[in-house]
C-alpha positions, -999 to 999 in steps of 0.1 A, spaced: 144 -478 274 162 -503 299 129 -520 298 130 -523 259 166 -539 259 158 -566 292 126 -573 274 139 -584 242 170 -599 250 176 -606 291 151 -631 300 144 -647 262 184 -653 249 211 -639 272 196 -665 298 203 -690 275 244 -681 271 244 -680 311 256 -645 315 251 -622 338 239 -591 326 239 -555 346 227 -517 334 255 -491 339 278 -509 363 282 -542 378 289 -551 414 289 -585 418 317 -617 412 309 -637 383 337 -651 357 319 -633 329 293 -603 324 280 -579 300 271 -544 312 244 -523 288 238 -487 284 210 -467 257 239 -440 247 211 -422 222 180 -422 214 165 -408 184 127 -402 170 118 -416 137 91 -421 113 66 -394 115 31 -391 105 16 -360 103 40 -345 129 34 -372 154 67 -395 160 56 -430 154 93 -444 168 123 -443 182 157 -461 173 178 -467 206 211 -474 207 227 -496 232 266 -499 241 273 -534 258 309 -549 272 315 -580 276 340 -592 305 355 -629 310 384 -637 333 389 -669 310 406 -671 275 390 -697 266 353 -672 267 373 -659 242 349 -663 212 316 -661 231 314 -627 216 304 -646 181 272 -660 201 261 -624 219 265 -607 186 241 -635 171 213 -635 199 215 -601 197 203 -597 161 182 -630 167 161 -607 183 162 -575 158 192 -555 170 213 -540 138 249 -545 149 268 -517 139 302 -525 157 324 -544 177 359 -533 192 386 -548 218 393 -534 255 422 -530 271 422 -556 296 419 -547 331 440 -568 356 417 -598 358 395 -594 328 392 -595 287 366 -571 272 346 -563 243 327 -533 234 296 -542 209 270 -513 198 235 -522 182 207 -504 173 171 -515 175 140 -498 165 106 -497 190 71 -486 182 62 -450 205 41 -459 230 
């Protein structure tokens, strides 16, 4: 499911807003980051008892030292369903001692392989 979220979104339009992105945790130093996780994953669509898709749905924060990131959140949200994630909703962090976050969740639905 990792695969299905990098695929779509990493190397195509996160690239593009020069973020770095980690799954689970991040270790390294940048100003800003976003950090991903599936937190469910559901079947879907069946034909004659054979599941024909999942939906997964993906928790990301999004960490920036700077103020002035402040809005950047605007431009994730919209690459994000640029490439077929359903946004289903966004909420503040508390802010840690160096950092401003965001918490966004999205849906997206994948053909069974």
């Amino acid at each position: 499911v990792k695969t299905i979220f990098e695929d779509k979104v990493k190397e195509k339009q996160l690239k593009e807003l020069n973020i770095e992105l980690a799954y689970q945790e991040y270790d390294g130093d940048a100003e800003e980051y976003l950090i991903f996780d599936i937190y469910d994953l559901r079947e879907n669509d069946f034909a004659d008892d054979i599941n024909l898709s999942l939906t997964n749905y993906i928790t990301i924060n999004y960490w920036h030292k700077s103020l002035n990131k402040i809005n950047n959140y605007k431009a994730i949200i919209r690459k994000l369903k640029d490439n077929g994630f359903y946004f289903i909703a966004m909420k503040t962090l508390n802010k840690t001692d160096s950092f401003y976050g965001k918490n966004f969740t999205f849906k997206i639905d994948c053909m069974e392989e």
